[in-house]
N, C-alpha and C positions, 0 to 999 in steps of 0.2 A: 373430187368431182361429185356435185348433188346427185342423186337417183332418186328416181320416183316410189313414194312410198306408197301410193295409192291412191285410186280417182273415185269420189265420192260423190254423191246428191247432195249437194247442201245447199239447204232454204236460202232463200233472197236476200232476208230478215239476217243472217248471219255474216253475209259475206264479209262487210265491212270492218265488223268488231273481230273476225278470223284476219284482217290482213293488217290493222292497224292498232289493236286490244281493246279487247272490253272496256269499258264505258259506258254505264249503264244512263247516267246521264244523258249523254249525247244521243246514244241511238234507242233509248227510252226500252230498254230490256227488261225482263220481268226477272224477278227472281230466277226461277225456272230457267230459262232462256239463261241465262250465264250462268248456271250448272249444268246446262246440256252442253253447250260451246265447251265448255272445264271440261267436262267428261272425256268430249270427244279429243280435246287437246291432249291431255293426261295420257289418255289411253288408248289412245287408235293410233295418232299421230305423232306424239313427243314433243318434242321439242326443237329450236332453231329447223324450221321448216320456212319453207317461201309457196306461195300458191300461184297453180295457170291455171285462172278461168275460162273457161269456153264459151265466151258469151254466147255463141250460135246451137250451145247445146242448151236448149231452156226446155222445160217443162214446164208449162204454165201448169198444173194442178199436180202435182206429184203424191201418190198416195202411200208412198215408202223412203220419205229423205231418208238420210244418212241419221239425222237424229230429229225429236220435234213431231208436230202434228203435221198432216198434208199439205203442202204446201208448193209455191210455186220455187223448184231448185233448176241451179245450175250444176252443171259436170265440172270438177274442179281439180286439179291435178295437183298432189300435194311432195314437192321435193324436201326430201331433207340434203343436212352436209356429210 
C-alpha cells in the first residue's frame, strides 16, 4: 500500500516535468531547473513515487518553494510504494 511521503511547495514551472519526466525540450527548463527537480527527486523523494496536487492549494507568490526562486507553488502530496 502507497503512503505518503510528504507534502511540498512546489513551483508551477515544475509540476509537469515531476509527473511525466524531464524534458528540457518540451517545458524549455534551464539547466538549473532540472538539477533542482534531480536534487529534489534524488534526495527528498526517491524513487517510484506518484503525486496529488491540490490544485485549490495555490500560492500565487510563494517566497519559500520546496526548491527554486519565489514562485507561484502548489501543495503536492508525494506517495511512494
Amino acid at each position: 500500500m502507497p503512503r505518503l511521503k510528504g507534502t511540498y511547495n512546489i513551483p508551477d514551472w515544475a509540476l509537469c516535468p515531476l509527473e511525466y519526466g524531464i524534458n528540457s525540450d518540451e517545458y524549455g527548463l534551464t539547466d538549473e531547473d532540472i538539477a533542482q527537480i534531480k536534487d529534489f527527486q534524488e534526495n527528498v523523494i526517491g524513487g517510484g513515487y506518484y503525486m496529488d496536487i491540490h490544485w485549490e492549494d495555490c500560492n500565487e507568490f510563494n517566497t519559500h518553494p520546496q526548491f527554486g526562486l519565489p514562485a507561484k507553488t502548489y501543495e503536492v502530496d508525494f506517495y511512494i510504494d
